[in-house]
C-alpha positions in Angstrom: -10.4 5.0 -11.0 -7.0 3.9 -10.4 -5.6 0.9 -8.3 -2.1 0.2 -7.1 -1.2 -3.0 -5.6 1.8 -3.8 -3.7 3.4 -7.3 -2.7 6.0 -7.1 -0.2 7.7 -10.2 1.8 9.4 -9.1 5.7 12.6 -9.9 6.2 11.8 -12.8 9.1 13.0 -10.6 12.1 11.3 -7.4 11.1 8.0 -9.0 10.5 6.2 -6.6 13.1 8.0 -3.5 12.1 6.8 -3.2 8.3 3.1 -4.7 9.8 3.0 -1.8 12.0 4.4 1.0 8.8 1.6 -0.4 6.8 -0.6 0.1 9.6 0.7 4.0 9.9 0.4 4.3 6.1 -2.9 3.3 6.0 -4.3 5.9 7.9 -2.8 8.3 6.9 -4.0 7.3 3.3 -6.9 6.7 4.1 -7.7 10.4 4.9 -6.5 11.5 1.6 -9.6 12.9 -0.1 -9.1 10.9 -3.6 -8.3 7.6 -1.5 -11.5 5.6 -2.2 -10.0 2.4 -0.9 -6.5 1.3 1.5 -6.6 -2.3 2.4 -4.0 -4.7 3.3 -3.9 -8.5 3.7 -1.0 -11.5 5.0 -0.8 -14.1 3.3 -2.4 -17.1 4.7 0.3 -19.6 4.3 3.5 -17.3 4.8 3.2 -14.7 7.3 6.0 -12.9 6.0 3.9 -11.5 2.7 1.8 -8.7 2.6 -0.2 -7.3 -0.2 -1.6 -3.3 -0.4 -3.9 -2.3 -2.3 -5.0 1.4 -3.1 -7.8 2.6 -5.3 -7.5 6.4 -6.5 -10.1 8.3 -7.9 -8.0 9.3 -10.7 -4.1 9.8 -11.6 -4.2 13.2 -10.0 -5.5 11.7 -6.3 -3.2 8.8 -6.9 -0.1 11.6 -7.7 -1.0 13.7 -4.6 -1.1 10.7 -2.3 2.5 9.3 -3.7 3.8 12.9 -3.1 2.2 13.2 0.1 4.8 13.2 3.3 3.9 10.4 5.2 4.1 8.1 1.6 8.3 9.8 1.3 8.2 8.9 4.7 7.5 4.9 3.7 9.6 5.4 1.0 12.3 5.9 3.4 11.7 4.0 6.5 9.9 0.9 5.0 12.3 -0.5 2.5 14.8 -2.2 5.3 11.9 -3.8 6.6 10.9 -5.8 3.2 13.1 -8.4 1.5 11.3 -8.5 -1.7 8.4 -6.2 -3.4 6.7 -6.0 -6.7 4.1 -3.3 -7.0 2.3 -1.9 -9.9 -0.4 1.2 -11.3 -3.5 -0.4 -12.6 -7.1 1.5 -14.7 -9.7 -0.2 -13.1 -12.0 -1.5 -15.9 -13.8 -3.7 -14.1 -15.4 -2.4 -11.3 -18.0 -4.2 -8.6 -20.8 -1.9 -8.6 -22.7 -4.1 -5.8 
């Protein structure tokens, strides 16, 4: 399985607009047959930060989903919503079976 996590921090005054593209994204996502997992989180202490994170079933669900339109459409839209982001592809190799 793979795993993508993605930290982004709001620019202060667009806060709720990149909340509410996350939101969209995530269920659309969250349909995709290879998505096993779509979750997103704020950071307790600084509501401006955000982290996603995805699990794939492989590389080929976690290709289809980045070519998928509504993930070109955040690729668009979402950036002049975020200040800052750091994202990266992960193999899980530890995985909670419980």
């Amino acid at each position: 399985m793979i795993a993508i996590t993605v930290f982004l921090e709001a620019h202060p005054e667009h806060t709720d607009a990149l909340l509410a593209e996350i939101v969209e994204n995530a269920g659309h996502s969250r349909k995709e047959p290879g998505c096993r997992k779509w979750e997103y989180s704020r950071h307790l202490q600084d509501p401006l930060k955000f982290c996603l994170y995805e699990v794939y079933d492989d590389v080929a669900a976690m290709e289809s989903h980045l070519a998928s339109p509504h993930v070109k459409r955040w690729m668009e839209e979402a950036p002049k919503y975020f200040a800052a982001k750091m994202a990266g592809r992960f193999d899980i190799i530890g995985l909670d079976a419980r």
